[in-house]
N, CA, C and O atoms as CSV, one atom per row, in Angstrom:
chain,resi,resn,atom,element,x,y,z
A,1,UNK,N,N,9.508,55.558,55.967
A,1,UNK,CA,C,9.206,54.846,54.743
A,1,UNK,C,C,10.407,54.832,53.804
A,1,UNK,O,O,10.690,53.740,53.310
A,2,UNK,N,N,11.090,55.796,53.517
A,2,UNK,CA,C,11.788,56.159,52.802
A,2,UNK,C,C,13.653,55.378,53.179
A,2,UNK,O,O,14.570,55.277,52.364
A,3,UNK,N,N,13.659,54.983,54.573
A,3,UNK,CA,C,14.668,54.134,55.222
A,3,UNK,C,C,14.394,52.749,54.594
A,3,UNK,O,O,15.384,52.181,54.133
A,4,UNK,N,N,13.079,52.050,54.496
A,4,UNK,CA,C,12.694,50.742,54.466
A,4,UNK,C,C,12.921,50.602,52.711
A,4,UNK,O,O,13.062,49.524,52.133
A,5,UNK,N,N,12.919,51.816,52.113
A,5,UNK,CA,C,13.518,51.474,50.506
A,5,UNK,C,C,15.090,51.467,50.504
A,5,UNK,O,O,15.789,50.926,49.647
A,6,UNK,N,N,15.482,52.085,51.489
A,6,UNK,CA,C,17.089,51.527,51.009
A,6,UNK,C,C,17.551,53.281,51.112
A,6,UNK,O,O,18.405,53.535,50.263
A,7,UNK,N,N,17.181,54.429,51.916
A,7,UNK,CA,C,17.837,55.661,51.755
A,7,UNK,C,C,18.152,55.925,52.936
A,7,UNK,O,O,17.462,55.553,53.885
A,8,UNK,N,N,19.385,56.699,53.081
A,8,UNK,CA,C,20.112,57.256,54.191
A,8,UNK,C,C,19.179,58.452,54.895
A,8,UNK,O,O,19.425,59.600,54.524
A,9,UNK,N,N,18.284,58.288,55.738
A,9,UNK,CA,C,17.272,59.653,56.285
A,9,UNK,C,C,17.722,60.272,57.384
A,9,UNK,O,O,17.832,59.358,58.202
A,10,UNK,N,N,18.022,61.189,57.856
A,10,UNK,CA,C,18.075,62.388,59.141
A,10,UNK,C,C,16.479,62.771,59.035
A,10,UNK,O,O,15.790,63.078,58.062
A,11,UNK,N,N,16.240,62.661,60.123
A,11,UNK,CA,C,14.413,63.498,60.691
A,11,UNK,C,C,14.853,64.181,61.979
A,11,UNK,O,O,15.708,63.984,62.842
A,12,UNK,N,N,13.714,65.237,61.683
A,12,UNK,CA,C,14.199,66.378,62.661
A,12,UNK,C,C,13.228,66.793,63.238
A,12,UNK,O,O,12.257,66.773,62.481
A,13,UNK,N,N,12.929,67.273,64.501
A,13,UNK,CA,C,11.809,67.431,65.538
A,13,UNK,C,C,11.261,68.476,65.068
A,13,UNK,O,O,10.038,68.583,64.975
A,14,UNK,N,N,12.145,69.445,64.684
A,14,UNK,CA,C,12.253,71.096,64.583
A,14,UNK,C,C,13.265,71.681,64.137
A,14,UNK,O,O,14.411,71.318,64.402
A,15,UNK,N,N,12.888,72.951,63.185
A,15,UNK,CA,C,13.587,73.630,62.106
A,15,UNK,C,C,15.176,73.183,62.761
A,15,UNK,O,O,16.063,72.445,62.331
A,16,UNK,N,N,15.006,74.247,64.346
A,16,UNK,CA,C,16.552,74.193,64.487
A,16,UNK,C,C,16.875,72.998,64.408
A,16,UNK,O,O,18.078,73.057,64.152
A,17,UNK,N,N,16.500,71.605,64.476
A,17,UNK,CA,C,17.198,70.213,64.522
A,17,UNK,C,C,17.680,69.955,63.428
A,17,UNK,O,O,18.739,69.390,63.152
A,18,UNK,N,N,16.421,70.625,62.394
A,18,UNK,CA,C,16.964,70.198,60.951
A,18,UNK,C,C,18.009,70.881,60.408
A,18,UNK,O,O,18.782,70.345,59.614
A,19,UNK,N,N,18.112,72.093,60.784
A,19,UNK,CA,C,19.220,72.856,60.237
A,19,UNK,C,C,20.634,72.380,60.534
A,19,UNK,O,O,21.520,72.133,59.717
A,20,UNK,N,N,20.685,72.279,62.202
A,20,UNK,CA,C,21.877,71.771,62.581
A,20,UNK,C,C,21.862,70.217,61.765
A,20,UNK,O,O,22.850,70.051,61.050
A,21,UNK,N,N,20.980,69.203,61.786
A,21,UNK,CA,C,21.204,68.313,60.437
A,21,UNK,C,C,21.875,68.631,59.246
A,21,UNK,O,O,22.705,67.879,58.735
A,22,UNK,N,N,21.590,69.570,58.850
A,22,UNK,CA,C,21.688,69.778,57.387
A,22,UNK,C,C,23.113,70.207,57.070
A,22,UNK,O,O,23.775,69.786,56.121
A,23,UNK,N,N,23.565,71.226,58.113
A,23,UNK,CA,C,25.143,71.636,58.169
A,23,UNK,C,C,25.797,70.579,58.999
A,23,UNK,O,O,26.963,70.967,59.075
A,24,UNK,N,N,25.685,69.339,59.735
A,24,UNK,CA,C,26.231,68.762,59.844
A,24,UNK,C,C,26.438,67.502,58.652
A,24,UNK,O,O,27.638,67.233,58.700
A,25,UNK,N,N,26.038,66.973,58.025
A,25,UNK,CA,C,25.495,66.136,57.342
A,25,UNK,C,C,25.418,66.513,55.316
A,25,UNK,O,O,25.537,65.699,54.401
A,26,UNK,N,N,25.241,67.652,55.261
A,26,UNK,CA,C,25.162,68.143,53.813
A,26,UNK,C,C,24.494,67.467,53.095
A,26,UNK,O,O,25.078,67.175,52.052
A,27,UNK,N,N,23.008,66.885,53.243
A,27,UNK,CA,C,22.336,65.573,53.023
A,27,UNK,C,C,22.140,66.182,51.165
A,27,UNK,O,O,22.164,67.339,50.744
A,28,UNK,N,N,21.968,64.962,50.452
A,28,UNK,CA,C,21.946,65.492,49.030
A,28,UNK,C,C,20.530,65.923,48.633
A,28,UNK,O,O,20.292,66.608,47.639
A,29,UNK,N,N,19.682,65.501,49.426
A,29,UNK,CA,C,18.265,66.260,49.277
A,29,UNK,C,C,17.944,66.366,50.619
A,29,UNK,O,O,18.498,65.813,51.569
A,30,UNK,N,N,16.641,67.413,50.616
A,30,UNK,CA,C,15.697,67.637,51.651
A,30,UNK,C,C,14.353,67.727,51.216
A,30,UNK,O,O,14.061,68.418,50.239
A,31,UNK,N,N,13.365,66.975,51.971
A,31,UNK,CA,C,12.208,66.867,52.033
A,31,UNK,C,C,11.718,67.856,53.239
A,31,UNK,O,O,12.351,67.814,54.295
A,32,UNK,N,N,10.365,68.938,53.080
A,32,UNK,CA,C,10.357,69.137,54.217
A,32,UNK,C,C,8.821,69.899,54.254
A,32,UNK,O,O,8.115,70.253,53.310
A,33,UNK,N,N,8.650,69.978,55.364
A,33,UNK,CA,C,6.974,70.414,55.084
A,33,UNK,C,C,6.778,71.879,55.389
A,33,UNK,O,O,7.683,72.384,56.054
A,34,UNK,N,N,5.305,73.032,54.870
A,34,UNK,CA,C,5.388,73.671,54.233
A,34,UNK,C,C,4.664,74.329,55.756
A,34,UNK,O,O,5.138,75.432,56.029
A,35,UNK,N,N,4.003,74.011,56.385
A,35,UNK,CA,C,4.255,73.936,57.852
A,35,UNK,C,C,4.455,73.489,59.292
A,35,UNK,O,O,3.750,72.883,60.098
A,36,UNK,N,N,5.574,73.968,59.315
A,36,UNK,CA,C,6.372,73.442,61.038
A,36,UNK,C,C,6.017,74.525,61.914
A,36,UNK,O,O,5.549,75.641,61.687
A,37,UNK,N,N,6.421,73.804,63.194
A,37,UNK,CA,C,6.181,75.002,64.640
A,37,UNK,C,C,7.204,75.596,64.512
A,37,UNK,O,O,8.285,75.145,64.135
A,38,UNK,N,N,6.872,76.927,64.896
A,38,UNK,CA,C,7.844,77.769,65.455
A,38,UNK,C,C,8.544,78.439,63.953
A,38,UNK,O,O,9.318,79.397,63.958
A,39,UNK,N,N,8.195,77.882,62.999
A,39,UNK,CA,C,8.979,78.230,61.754
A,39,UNK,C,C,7.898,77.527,60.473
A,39,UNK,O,O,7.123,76.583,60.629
A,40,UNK,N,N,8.191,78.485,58.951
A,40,UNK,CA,C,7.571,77.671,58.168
A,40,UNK,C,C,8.969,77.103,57.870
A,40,UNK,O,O,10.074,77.212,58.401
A,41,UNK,N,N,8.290,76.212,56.416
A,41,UNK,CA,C,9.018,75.627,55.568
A,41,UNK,C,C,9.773,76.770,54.542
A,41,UNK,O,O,10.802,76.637,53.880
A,42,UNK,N,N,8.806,78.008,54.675
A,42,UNK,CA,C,9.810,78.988,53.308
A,42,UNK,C,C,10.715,79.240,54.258
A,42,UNK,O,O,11.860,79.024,53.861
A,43,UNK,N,N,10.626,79.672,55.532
A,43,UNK,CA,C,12.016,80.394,56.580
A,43,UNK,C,C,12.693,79.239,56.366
A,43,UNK,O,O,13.795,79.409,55.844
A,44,UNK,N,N,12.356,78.001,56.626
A,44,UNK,CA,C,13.591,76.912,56.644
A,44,UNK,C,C,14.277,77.000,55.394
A,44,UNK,O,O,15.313,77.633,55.596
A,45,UNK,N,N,14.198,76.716,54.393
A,45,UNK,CA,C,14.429,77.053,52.655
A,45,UNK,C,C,14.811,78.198,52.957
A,45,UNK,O,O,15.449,77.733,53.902
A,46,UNK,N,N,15.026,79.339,53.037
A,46,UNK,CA,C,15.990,80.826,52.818
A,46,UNK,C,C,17.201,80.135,53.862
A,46,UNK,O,O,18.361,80.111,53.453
A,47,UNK,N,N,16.883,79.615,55.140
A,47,UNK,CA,C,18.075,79.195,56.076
A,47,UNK,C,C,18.756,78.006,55.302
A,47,UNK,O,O,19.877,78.255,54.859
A,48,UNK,N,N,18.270,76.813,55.086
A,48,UNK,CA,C,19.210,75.944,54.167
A,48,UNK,C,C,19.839,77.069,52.673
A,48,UNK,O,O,20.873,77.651,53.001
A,49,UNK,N,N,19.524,77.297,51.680
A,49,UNK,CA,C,19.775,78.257,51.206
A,49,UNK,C,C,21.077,79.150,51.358
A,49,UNK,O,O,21.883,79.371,50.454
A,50,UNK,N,N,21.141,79.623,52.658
A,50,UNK,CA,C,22.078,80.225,52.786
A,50,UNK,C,C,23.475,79.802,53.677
A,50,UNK,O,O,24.323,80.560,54.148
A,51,UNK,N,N,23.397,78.229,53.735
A,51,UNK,CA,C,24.535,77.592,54.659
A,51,UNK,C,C,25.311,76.952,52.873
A,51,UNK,O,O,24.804,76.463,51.862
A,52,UNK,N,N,26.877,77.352,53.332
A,52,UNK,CA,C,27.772,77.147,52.315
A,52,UNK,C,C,27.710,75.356,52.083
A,52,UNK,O,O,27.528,74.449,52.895
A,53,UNK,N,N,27.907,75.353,50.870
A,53,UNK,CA,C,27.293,73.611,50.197
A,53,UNK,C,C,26.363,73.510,49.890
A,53,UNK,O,O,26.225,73.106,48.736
A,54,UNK,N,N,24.966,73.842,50.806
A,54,UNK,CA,C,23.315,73.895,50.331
A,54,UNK,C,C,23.059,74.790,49.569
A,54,UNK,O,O,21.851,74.610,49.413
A,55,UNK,N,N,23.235,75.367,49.162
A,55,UNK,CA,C,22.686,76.483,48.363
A,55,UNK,C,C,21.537,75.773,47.185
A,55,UNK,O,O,20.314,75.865,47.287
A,56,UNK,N,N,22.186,75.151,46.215
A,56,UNK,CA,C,21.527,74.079,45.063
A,56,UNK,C,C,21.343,72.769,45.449
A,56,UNK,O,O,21.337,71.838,44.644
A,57,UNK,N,N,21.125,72.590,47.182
A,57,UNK,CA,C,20.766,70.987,47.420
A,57,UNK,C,C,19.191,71.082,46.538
A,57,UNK,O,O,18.368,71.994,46.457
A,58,UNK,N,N,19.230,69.849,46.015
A,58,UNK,CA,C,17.286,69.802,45.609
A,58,UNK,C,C,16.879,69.795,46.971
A,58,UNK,O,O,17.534,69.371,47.924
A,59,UNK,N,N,15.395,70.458,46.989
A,59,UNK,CA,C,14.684,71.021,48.113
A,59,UNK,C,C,13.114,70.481,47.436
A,59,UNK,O,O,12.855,70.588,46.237
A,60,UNK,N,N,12.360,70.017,48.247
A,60,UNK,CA,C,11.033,69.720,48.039
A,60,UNK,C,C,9.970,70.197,49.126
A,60,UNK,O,O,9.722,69.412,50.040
A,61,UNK,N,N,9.689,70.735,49.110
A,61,UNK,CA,C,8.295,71.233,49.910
A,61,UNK,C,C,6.753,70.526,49.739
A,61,UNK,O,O,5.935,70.480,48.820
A,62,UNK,N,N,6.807,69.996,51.144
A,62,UNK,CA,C,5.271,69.207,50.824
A,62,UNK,C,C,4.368,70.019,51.756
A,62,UNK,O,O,4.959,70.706,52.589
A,63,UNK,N,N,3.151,70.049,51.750
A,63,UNK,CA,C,2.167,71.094,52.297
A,63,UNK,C,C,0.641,70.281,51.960
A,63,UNK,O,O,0.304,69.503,51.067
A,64,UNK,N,N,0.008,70.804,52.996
A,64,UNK,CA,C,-1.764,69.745,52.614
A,64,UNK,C,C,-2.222,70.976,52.170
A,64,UNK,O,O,-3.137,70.782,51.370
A,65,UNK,N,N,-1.898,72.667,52.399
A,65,UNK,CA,C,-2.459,73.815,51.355
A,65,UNK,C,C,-2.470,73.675,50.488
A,65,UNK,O,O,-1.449,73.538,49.815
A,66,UNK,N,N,-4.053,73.622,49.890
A,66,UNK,CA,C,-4.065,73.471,48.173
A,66,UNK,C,C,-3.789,74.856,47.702
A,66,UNK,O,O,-3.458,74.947,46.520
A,67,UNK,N,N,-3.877,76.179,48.545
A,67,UNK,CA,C,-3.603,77.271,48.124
A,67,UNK,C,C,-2.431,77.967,48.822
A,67,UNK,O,O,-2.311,77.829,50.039
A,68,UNK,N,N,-1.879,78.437,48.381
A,68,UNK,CA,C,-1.002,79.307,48.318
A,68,UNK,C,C,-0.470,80.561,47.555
A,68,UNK,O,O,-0.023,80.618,46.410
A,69,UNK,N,N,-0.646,81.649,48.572
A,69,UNK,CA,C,-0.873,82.916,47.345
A,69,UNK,C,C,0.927,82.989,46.560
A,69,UNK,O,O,2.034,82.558,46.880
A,70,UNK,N,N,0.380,83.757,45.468
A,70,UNK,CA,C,1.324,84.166,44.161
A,70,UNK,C,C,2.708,84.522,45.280
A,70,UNK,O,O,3.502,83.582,45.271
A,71,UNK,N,N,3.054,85.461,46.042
A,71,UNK,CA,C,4.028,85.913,46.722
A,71,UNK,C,C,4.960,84.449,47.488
A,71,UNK,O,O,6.187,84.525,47.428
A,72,UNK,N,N,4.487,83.491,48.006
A,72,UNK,CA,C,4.789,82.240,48.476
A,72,UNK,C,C,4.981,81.272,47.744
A,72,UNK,O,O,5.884,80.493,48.047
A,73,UNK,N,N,4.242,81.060,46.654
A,73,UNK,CA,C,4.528,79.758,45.180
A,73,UNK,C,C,6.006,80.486,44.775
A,73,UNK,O,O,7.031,79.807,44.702
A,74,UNK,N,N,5.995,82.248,44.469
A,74,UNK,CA,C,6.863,82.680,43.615
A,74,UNK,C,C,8.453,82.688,44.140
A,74,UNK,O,O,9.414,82.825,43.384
A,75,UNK,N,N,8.535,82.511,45.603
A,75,UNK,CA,C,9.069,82.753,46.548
A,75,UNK,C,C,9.851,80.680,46.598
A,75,UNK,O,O,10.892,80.184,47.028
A,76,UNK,N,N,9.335,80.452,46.309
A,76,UNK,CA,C,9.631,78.840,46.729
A,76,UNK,C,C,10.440,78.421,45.107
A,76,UNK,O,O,11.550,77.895,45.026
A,77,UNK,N,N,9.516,78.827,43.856
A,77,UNK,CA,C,10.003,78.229,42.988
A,77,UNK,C,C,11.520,79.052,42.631
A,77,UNK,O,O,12.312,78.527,41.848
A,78,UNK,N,N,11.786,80.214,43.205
A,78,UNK,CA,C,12.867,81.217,42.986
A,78,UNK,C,C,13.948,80.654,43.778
A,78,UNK,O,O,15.066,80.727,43.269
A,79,UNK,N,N,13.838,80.086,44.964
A,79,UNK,CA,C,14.599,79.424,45.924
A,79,UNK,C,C,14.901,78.009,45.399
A,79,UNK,O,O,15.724,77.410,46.091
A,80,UNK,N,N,14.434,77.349,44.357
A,80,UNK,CA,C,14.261,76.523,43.020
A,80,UNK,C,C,13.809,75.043,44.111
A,80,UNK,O,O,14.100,73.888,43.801
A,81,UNK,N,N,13.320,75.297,44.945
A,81,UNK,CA,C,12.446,74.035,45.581
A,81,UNK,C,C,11.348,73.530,44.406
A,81,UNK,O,O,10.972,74.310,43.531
A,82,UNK,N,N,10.959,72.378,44.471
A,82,UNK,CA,C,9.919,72.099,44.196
A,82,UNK,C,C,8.203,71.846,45.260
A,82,UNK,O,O,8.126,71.591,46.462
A,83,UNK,N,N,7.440,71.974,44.596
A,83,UNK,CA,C,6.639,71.929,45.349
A,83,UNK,C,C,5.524,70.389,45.288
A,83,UNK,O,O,5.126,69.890,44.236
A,84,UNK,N,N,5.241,69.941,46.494
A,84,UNK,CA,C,4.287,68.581,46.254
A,84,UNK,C,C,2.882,69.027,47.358
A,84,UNK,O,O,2.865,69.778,48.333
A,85,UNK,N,N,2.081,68.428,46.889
A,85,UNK,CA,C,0.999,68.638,47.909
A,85,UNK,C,C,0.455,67.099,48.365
A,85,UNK,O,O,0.425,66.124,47.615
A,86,UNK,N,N,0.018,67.128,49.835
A,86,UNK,CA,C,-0.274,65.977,50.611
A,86,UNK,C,C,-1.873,65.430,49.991
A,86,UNK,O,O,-2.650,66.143,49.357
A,87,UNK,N,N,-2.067,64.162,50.324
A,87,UNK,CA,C,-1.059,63.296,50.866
A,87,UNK,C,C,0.071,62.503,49.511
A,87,UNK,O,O,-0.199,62.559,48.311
A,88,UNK,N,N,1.051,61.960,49.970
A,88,UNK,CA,C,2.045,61.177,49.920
A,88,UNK,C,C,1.860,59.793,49.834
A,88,UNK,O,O,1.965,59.264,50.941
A,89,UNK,N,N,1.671,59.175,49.109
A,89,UNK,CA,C,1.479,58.170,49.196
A,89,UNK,C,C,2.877,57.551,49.084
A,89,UNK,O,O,3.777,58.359,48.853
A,90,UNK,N,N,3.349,55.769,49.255
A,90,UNK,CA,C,4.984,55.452,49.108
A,90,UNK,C,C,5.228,55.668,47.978
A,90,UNK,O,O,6.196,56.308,47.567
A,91,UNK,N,N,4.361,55.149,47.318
A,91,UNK,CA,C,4.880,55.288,45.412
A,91,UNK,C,C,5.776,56.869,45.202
A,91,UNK,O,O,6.932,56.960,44.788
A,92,UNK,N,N,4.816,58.098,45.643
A,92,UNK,CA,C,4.658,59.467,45.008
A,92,UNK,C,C,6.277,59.519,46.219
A,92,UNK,O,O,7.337,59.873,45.703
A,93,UNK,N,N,6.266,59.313,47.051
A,93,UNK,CA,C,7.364,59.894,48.027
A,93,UNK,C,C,8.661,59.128,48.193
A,93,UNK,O,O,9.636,59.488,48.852
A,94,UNK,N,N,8.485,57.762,47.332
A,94,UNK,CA,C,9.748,57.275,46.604
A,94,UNK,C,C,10.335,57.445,45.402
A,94,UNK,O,O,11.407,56.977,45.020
A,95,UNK,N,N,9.452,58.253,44.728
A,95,UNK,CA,C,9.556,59.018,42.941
A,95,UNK,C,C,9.887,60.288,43.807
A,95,UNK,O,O,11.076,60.605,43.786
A,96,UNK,N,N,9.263,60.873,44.373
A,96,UNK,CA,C,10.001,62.335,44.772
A,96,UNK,C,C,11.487,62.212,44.803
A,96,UNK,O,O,12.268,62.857,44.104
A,97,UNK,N,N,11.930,60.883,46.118
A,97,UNK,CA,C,13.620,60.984,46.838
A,97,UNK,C,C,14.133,60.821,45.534
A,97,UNK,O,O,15.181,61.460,45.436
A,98,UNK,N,N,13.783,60.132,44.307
A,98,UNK,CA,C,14.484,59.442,43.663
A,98,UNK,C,C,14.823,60.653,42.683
A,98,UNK,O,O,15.909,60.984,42.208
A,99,UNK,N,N,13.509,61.230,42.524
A,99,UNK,CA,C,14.193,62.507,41.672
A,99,UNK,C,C,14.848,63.348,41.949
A,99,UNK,O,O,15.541,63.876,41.079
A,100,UNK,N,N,14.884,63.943,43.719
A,100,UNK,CA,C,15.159,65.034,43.962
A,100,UNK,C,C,17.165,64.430,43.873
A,100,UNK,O,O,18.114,65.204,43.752
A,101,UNK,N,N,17.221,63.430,43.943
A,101,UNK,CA,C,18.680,62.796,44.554
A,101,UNK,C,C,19.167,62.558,42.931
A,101,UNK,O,O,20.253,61.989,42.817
A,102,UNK,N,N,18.528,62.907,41.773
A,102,UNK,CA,C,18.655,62.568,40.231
A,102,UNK,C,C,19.361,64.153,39.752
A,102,UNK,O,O,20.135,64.454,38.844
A,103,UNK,N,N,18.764,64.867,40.704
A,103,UNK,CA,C,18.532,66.433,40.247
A,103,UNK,C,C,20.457,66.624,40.357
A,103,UNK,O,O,21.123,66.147,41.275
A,104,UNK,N,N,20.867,67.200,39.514
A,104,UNK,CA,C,22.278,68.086,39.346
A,104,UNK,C,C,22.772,69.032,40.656
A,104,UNK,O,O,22.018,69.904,41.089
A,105,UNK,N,N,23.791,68.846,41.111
A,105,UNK,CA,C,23.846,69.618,42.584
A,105,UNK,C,C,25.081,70.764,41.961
A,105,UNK,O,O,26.048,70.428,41.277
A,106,UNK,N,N,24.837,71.799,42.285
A,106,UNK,CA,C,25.759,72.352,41.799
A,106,UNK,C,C,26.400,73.283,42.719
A,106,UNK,O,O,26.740,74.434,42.445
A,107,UNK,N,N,26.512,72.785,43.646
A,107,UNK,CA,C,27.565,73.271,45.209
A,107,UNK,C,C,28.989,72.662,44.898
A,107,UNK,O,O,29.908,72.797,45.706
């Protein structure tokens, strides 16, 4: 969806795809969901996080959990992701790219 507005997208099968994306590529945001196989979305976020350049990429976490305990919200907003909950509609997930790519990068 987010190609058909006019944005440069990498999609990734799996964490490791995305990661190796992410250090190849240094994309200015990431969208990413809150669970993947084999990995969540917080392990992915501490791993982007800690590759030199990403550190302050904007990070968005989307998830269909309406709950999430205090240790995991506190854990995400500290890693300074934001958080969205599903579904996505185009409107909400073309205001997301637009903000997260608005947001100050400070790598």
């Amino acid at each position: 969806m987010l190609r058909l507005e006019g944005y440069e997208v990498w999609a990734a099968h799996s964490a490791d795809e995305g990661l190796t994306l992410a250090q190849t590529h240094h994309p200015n945001a990431v969208i990413l969901d809150l669970r993947m196989p084999l990995t969540n979305g917080l392990q992915f976020l501490r791993a982007i996080r800690a590759i030199p350049g990403l550190t302050n990429t904007p990070v968005a976490i989307v998830t269909g959990d309406y709950y999430l305990d205090e240790a995991q919200a506190a854990e995400i907003q500290a890693l300074g992701a934001d958080l969205r909950y599903k579904p996505l509609w185009l409107e909400e997930l073309v205001t997301l790219a637009r903000d997260l790519l608005s947001s100050p990068v400070r790598d």
